[in-house]
GUMARVEX-425621 format. One record per residue: x, y, z of N, C-alpha, C in turn; residue number from 0. Coordinates in steps of 0.001 Angstrom, whole numbers. Layout:
VEXLO       nu       nv       nw      cau      cav      caw       cu       cv       cw  num
VEXLO        X        Y        Z        X        Y        Z        X        Y        Z  NUM
...
END
This chain:
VEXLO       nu       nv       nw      cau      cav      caw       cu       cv       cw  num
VEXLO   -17083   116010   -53749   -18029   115316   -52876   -17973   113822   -53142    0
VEXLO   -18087   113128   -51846   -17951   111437   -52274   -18996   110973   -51576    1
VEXLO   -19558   110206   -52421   -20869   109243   -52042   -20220   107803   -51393    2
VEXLO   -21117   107710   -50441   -20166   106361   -50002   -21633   105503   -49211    3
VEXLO   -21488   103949   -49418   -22427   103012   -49287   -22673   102474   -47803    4
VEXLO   -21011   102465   -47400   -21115   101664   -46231   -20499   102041   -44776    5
VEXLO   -20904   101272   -44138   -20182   101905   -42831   -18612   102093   -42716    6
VEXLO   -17642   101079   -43194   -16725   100548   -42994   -16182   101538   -44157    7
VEXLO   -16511   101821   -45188   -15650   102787   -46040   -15643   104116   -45447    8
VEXLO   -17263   104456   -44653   -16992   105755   -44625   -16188   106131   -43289    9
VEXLO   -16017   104710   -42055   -15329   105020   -41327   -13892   105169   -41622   10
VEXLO   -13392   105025   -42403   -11881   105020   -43543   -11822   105849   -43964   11
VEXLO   -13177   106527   -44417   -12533   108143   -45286   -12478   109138   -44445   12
VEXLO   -12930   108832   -42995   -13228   109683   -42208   -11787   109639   -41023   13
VEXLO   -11505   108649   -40891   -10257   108513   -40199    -9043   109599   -40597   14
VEXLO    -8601   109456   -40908    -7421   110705   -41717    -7651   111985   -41229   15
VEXLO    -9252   112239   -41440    -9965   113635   -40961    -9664   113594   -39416   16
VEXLO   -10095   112744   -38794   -10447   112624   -37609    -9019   112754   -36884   17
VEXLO    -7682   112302   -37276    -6486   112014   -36681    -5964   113491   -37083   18
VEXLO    -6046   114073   -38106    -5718   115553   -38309    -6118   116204   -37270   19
VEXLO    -7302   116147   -36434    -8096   116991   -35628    -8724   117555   -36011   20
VEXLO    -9580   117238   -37672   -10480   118364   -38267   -11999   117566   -37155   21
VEXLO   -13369   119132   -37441   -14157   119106   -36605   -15166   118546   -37896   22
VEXLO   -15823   117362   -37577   -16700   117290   -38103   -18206   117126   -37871   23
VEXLO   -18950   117831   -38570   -20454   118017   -38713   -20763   117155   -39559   24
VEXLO   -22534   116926   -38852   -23282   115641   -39529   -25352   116446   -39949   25
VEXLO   -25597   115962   -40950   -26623   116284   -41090   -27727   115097   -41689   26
VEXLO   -28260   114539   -40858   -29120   113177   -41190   -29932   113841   -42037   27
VEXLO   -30704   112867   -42978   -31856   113665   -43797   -32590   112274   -43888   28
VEXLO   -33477   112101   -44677   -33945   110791   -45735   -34172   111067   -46707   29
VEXLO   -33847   112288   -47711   -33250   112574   -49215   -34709   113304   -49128   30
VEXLO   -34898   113421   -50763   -35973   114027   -51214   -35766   115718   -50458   31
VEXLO   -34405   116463   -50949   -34048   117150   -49904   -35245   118496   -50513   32
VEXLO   -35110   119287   -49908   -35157   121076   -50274   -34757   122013   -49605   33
VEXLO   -35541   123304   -49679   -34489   124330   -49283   -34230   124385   -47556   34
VEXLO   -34970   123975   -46866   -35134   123424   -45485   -33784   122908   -45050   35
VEXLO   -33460   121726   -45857   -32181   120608   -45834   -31079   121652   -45921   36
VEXLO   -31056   122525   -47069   -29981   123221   -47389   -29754   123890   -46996   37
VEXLO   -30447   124548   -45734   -30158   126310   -44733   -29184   124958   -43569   38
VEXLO   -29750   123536   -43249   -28856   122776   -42312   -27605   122653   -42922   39
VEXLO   -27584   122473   -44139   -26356   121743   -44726   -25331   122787   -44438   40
VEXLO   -25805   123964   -45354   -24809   125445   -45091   -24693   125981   -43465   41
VEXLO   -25157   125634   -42839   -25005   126098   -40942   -23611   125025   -40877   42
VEXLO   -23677   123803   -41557   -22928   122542   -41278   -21287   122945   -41609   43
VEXLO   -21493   123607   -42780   -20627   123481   -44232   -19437   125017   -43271   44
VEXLO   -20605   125846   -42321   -19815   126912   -41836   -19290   126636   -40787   45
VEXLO   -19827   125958   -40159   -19408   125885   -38828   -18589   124421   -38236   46
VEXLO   -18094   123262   -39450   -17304   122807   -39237   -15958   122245   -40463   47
VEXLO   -15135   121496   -40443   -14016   121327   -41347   -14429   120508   -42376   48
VEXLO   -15270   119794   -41871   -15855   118143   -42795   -17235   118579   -42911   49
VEXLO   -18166   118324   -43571   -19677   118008   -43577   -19999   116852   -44123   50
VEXLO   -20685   116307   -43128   -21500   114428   -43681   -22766   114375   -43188   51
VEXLO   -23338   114366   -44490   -24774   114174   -45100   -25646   113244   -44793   52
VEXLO   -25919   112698   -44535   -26595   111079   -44745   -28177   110742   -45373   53
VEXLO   -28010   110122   -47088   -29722   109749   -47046   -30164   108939   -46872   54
VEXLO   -31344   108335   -45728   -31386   106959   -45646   -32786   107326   -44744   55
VEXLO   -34030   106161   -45923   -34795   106434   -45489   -35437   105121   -44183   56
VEXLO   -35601   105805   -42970   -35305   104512   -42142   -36926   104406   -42129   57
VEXLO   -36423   102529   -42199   -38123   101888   -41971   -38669   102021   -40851   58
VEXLO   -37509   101703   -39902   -38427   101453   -37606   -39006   102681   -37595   59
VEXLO   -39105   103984   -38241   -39758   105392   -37907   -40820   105550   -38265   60
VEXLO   -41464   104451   -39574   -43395   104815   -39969   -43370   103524   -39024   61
VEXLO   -44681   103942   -38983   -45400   103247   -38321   -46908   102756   -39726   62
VEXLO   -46898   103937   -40401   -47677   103344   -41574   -46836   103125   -42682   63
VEXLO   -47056   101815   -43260   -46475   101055   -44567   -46705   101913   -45796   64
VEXLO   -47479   102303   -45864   -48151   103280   -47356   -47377   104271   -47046   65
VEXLO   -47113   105061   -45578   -46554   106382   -45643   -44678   106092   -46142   66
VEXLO   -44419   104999   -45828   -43226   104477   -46266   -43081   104237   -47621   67
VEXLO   -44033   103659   -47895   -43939   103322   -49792   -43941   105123   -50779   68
VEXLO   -44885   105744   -49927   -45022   106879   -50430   -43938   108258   -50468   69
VEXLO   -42785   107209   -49610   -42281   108623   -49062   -41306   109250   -50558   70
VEXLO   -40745   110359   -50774   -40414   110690   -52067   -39166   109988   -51747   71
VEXLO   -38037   109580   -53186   -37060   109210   -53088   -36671   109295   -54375   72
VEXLO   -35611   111060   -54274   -35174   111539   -55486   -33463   111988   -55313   73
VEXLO   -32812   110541   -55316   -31123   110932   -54733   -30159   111304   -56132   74
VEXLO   -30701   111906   -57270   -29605   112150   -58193   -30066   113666   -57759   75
VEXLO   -31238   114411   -57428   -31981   115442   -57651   -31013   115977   -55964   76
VEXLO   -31303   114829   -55021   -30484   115075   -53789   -28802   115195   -53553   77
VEXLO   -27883   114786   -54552   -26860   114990   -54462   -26565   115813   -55420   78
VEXLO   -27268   116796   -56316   -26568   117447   -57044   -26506   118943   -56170   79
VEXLO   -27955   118643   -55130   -28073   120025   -54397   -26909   120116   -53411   80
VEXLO   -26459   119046   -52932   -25708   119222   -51759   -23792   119335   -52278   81
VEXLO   -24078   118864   -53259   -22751   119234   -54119   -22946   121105   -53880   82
VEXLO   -23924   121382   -54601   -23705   122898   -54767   -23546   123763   -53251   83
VEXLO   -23769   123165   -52139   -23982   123265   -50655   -22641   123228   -49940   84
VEXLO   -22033   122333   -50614   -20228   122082   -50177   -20057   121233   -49308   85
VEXLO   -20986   120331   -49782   -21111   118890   -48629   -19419   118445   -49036   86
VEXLO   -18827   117438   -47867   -17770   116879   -48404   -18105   115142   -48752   87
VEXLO   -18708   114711   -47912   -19141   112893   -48016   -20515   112932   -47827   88
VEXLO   -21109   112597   -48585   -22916   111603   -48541   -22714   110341   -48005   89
VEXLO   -23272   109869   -47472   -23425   108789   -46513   -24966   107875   -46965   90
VEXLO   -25003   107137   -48213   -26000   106816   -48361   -26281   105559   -48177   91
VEXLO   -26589   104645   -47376   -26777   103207   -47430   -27602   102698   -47589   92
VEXLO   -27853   100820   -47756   -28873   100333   -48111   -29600   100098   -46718   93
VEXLO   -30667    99824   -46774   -31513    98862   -44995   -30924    98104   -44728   94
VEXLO   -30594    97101   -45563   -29261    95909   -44721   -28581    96114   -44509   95
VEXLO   -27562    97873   -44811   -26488    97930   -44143   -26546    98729   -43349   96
VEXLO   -28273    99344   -42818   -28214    99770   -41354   -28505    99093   -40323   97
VEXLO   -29549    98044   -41242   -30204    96983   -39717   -29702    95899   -40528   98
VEXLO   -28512    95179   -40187   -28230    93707   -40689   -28715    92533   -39956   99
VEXLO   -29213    93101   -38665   -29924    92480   -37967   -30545    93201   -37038  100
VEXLO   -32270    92880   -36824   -33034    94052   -36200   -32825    94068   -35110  101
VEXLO   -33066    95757   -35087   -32622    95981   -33599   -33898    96515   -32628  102
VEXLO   -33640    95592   -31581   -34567    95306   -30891   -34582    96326   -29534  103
VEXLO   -33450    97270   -29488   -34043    98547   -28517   -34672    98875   -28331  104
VEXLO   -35114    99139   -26557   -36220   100019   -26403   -35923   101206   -25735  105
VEXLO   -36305   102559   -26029   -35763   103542   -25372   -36509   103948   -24367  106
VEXLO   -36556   104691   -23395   -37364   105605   -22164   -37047   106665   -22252  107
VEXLO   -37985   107131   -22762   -38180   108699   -22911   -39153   109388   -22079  108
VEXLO   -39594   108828   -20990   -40388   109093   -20072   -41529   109782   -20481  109
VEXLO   -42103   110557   -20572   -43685   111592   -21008   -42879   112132   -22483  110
VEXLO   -41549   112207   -22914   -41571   112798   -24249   -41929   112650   -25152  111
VEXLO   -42008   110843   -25206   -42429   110589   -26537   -44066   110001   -26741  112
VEXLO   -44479   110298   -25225   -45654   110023   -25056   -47110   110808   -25361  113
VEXLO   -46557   112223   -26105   -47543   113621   -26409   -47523   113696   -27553  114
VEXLO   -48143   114265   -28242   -48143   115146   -29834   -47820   113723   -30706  115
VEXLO   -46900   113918   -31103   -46418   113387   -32271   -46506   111774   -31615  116
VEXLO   -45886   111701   -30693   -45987   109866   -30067   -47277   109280   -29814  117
VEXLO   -48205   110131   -29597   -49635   109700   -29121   -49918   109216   -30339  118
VEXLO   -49719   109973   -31595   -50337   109481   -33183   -49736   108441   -33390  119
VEXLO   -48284   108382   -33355   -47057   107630   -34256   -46557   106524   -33437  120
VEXLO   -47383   105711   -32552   -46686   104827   -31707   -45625   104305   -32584  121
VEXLO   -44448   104151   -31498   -43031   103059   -32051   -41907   104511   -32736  122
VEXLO   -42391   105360   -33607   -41772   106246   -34183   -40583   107092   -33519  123
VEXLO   -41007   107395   -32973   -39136   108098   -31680   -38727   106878   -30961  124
VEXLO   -39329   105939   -31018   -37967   104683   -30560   -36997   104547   -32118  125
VEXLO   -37854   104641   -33063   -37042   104115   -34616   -36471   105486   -35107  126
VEXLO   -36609   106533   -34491   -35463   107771   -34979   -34625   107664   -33970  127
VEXLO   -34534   106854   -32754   -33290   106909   -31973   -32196   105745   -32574  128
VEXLO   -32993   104953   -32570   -32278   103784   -33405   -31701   104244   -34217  129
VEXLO   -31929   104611   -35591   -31288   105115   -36443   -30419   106575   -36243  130
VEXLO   -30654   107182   -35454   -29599   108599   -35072   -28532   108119   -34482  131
VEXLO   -28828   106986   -33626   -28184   106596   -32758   -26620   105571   -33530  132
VEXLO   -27306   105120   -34366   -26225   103915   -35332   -25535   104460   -36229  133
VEXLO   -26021   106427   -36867   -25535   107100   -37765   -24385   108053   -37139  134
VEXLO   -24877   107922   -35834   -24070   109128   -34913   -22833   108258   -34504  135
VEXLO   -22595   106846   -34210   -21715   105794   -34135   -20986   105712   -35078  136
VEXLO   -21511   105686   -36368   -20959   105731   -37684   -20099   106855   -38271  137
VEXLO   -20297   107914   -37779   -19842   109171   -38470   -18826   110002   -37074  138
VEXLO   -19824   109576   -35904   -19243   110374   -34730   -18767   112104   -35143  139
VEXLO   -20019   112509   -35645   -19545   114242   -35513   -19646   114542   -33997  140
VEXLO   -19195   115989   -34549   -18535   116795   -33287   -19652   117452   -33390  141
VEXLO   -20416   117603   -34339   -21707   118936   -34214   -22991   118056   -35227  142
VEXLO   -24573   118251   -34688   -25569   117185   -36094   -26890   118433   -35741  143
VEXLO   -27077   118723   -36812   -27735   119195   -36888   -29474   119244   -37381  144
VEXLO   -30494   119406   -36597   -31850   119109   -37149   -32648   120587   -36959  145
VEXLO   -33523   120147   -38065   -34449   121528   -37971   -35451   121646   -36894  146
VEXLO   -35712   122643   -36179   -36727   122701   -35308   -38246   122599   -35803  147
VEXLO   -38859   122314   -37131   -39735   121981   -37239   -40499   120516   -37028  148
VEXLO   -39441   119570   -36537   -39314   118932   -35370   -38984   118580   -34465  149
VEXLO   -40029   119781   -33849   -39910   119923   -32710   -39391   118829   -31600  150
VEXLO   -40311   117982   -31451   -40619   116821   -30352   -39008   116169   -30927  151
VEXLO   -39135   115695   -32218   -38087   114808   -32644   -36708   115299   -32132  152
VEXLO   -36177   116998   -31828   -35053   117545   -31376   -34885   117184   -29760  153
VEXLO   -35994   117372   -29133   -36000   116976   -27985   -35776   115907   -27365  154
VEXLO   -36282   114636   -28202   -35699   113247   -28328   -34532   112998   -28516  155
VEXLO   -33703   113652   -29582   -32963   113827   -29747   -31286   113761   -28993  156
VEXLO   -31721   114998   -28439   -31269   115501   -26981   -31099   114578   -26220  157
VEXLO   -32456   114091   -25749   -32349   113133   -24522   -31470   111975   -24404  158
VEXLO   -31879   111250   -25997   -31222   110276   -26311   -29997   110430   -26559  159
VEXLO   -28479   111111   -26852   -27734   111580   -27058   -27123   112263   -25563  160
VEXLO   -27906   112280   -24411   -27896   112523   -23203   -27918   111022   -22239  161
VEXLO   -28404   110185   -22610   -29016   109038   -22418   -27414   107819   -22625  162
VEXLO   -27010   107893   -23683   -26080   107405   -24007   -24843   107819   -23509  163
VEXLO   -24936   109033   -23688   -23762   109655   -23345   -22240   110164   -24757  164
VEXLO   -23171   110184   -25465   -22294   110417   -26570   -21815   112083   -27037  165
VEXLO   -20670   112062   -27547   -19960   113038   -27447   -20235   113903   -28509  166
VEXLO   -21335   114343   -29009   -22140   115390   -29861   -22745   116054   -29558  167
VEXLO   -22464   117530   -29767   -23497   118641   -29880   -24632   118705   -30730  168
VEXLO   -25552   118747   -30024   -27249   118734   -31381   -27228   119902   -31470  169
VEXLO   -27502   120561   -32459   -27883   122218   -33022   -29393   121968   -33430  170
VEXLO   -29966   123157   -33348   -31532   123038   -33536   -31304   124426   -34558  171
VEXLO   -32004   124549   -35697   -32130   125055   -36767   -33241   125746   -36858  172
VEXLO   -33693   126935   -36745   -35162   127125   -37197   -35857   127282   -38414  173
VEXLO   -36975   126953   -38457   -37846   126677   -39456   -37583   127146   -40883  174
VEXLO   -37432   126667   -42196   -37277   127711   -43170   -38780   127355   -44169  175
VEXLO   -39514   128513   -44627   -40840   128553   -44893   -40729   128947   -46410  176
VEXLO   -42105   128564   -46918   -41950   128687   -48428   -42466   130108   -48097  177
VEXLO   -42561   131173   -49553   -42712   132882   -49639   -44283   132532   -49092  178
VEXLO   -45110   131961   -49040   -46513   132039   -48017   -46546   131451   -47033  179
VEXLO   -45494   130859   -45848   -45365   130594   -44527   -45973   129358   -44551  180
VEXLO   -45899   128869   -45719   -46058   126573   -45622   -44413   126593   -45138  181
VEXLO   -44010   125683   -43716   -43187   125189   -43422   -42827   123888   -44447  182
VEXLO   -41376   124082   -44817   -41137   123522   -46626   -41271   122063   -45861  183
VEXLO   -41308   120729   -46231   -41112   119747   -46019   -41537   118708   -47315  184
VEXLO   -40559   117537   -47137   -41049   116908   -48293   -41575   116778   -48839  185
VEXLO   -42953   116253   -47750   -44363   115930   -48465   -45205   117012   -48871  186
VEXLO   -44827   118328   -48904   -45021   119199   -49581   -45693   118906   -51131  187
VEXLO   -44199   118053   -51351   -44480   117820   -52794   -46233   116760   -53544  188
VEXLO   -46054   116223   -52112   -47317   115586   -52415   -48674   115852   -52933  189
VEXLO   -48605   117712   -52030   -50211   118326   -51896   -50655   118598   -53966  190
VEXLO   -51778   118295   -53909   -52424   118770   -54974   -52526   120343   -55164  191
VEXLO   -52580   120789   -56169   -52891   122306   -56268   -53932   122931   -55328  192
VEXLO   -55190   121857   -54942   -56258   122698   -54349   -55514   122668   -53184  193
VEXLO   -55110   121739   -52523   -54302   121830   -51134   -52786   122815   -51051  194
VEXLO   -52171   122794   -51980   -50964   123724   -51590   -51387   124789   -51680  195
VEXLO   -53091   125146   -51956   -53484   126778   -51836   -54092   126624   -50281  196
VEXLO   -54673   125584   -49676   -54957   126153   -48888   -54223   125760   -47246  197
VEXLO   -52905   124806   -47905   -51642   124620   -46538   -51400   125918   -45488  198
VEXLO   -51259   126901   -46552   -50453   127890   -45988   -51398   128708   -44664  199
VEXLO   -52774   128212   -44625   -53432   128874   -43614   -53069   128260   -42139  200
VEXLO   -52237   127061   -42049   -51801   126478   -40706   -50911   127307   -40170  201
VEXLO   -50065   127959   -40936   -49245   128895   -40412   -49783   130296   -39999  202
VEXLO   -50604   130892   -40995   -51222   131878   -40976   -52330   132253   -39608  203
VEXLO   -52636   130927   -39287   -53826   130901   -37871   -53022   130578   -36663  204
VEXLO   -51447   129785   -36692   -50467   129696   -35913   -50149   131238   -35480  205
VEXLO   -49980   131921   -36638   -49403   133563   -36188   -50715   133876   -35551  206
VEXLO   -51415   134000   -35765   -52604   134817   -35402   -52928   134609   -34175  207
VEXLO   -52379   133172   -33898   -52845   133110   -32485   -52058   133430   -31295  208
VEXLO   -50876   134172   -31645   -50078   134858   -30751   -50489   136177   -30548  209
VEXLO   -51234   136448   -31305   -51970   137835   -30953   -52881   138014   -29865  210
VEXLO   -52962   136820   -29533   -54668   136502   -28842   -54144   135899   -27324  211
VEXLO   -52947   135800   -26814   -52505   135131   -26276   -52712   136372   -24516  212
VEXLO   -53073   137448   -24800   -53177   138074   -23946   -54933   138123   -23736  213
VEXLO   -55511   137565   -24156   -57104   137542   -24187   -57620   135922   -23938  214
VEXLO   -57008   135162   -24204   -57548   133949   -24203   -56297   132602   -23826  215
VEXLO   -56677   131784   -22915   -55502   131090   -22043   -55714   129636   -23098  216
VEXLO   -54120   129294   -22447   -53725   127950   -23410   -55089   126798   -24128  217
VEXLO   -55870   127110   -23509   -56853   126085   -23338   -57831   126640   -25085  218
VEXLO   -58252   128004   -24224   -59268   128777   -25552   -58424   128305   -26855  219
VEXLO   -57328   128880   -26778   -56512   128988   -28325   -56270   127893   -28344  220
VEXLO   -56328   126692   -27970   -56045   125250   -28850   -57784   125031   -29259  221
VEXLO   -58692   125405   -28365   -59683   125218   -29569   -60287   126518   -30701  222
VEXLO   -59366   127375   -30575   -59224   128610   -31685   -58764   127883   -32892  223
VEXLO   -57666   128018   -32461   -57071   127263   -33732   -57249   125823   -34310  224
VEXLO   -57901   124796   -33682   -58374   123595   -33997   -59805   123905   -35204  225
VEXLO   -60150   124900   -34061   -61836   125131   -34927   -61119   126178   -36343  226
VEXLO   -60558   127287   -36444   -60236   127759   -37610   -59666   127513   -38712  227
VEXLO   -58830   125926   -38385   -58196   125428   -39702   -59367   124331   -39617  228
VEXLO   -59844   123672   -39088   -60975   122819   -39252   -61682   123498   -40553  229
VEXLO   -62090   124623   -40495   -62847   125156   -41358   -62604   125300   -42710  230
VEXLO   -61188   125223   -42658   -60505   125489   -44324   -60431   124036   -45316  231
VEXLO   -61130   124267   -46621   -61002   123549   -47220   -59968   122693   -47054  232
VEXLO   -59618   121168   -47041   -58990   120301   -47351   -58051   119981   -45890  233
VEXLO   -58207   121144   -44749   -57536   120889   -43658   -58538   120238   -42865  234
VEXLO   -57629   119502   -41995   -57872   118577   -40730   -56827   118368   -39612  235
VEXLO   -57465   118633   -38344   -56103   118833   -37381   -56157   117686   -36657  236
VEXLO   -54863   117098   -37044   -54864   116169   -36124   -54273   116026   -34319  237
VEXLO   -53939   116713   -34353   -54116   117531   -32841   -53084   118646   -32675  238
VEXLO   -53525   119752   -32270   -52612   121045   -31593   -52707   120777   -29969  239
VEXLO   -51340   121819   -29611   -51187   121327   -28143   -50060   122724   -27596  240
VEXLO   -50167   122927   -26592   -49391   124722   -26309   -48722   123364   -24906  241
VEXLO   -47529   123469   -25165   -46780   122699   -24241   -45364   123028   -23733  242
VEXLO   -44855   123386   -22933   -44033   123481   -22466   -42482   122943   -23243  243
VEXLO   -41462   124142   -23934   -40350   123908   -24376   -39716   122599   -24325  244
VEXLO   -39670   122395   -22819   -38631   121226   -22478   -39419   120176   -22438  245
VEXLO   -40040   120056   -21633   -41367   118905   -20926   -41678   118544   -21870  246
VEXLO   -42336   119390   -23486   -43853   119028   -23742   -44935   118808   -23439  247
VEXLO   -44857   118849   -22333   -46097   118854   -21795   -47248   119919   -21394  248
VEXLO   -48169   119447   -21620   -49571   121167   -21804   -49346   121694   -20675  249
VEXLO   -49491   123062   -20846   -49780   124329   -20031   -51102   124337   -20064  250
VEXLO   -51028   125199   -18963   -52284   125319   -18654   -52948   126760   -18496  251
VEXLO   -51487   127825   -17860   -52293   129252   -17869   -50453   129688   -18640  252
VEXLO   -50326   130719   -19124   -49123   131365   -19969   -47817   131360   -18752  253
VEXLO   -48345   131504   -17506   -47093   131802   -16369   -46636   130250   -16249  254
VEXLO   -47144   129054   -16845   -46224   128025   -16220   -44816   127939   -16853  255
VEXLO   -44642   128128   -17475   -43281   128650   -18337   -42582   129150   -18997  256
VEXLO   -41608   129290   -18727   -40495   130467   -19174   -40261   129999   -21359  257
VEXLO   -40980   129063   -21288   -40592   128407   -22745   -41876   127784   -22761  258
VEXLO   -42741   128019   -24073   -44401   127869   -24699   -44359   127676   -25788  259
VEXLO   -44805   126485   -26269   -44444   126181   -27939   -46040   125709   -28243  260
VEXLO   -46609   125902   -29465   -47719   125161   -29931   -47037   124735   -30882  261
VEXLO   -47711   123376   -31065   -47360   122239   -31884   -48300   121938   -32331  262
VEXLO   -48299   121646   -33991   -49760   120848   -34434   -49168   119942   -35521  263
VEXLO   -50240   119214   -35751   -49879   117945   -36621   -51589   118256   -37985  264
VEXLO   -51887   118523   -38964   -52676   118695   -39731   -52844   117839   -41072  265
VEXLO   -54252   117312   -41212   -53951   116512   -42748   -54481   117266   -43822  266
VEXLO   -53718   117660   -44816   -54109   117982   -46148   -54487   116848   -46749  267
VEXLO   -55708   117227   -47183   -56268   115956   -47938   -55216   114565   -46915  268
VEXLO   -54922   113767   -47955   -53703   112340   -47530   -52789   112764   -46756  269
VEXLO   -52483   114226   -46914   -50700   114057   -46454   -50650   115067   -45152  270
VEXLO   -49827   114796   -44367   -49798   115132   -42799   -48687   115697   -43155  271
VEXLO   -49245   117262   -42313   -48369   118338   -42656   -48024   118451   -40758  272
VEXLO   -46688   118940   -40384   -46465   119458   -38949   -45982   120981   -38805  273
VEXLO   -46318   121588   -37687   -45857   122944   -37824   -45231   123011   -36332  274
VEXLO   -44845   124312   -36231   -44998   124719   -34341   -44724   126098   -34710  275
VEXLO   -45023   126976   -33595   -44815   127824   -33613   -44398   128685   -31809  276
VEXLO   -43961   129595   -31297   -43086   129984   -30235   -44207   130701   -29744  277
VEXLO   -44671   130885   -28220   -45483   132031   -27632   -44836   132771   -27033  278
VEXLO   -43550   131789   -26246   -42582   132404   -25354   -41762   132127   -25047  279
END
């Protein structure tokens, strides 16, 4: 496995690959990996000739400064996992050698980035296009893969990568959950003991509310489930939403589409946990 700093080397180590005709796969991260990272890495590691990693934690995507200072950043702990994964190149750079000069794009994402996650995070899916967008230039895989536990962010994704016109397949990954159905994610690591006991009920009231889905319309069950994790120690929802696969956008009775996702965004104590879960 080779760690590499910059654009210009890794477009060099990658050339050779590229003129052979090997297929290469890309898997963005911002380090602080776990087992989540590693079900992408191994989908990566199978399904193409090359695998390239990338950790880089991009600034244009908070929108809060503290959530940036806070974010974990553990890259000896992150490359020993992806060694064992069968990564071939890490792709790790500094901020100046992604934005050497800021970039001042603006994207149109029409109503996508305007729901759920964009309503909270103004600016945030313009600064993951930016950066997907300059990593996907950089590496140019043939296949990149993200987990569907972001959600909205895959869909952006898509668009943007549709938008451009660039020659990559996005793969969407589903969710991988700790043994009590906390969707794993970094800030995981953050929760205190009283909170990592009581995370796991976002998922737990997510399932539950597919049960109910024949008794009570999109509307009831977003305030089902708003009001039932409301109730649990240390949770706070910062908004759920039953929205349409593609659109994102709310439903209103179960027949408007062939594809029904609830999405929620929740704070443990400090740290903002996201989930989704499938109706249809």
């Amino acid at each position: 496995m080779k760690i590499i700093h910059t654009i210009t080397d890794l477009k060099k180590l990658l050339q050779p690959h590229r003129q052979k005709g090997k297929t290469i796969g890309f898997v963005p991260t911002m380090g602080a990996l776990h087992e989540g990272h590693a079900t992408l890495v191994r989908r990566c590691v199978e399904e193409n000739e090359l695998c390239v990693v990338s950790i880089f934690v991009n600034p244009t995507q908070f929108n809060n400064q503290e959530d940036l200072r806070l974010y974990p950043r553990t890259p000896e702990k992150d490359y020993a996992l992806l060694e064992r994964t069968g990564v071939d190149i890490v792709f790790a750079p500094s901020v100046e050698e992604m934005y050497p000069e800021s970039d001042t794009r603006i994207f149109d994402f029409g109503l996508l980035d305007k729901v759920m996650e964009g309503a909270f995070r103004p600016g945030h899916f313009n600064g993951v296009a930016q950066v997907v967008s300059k990593l996907f230039t950089s590496v140019e895989p043939h296949k990149a893969y993200f987990g569907e536990k972001d959600f909205q962010q895959l869909a952006i994704v898509r668009e943007m990568v549709k938008q451009l016109a660039l020659p990559v397949e996005i793969v969407g990954v589903p969710i991988v959950r700790e043994q009590d159905g906390l969707a794993m994610s970094s800030r995981n690591q953050r929760l205190s003991v009283s909170q990592r006991e009581h995370a796991p009920e976002i998922y737990r009231v997510l399932r539950e509310s597919t049960l109910l889905t024949g008794e009570q319309s999109p509307d009831q069950l977003v305030r089902f489930v708003t009001g039932t994790i409301n109730n649990v120690p240390d949770l706070h929802v910062e908004y759920f939403g039953i929205v349409d696969g593609d659109s994102l956008q709310p439903v209103s009775t179960w027949q408007d589409s062939e594809s029904i996702i609830g999405a929620i965004a929740v704070y443990c104590g400090d740290v903002r946990l996201i989930d989704n879960i499938r109706y249809r």
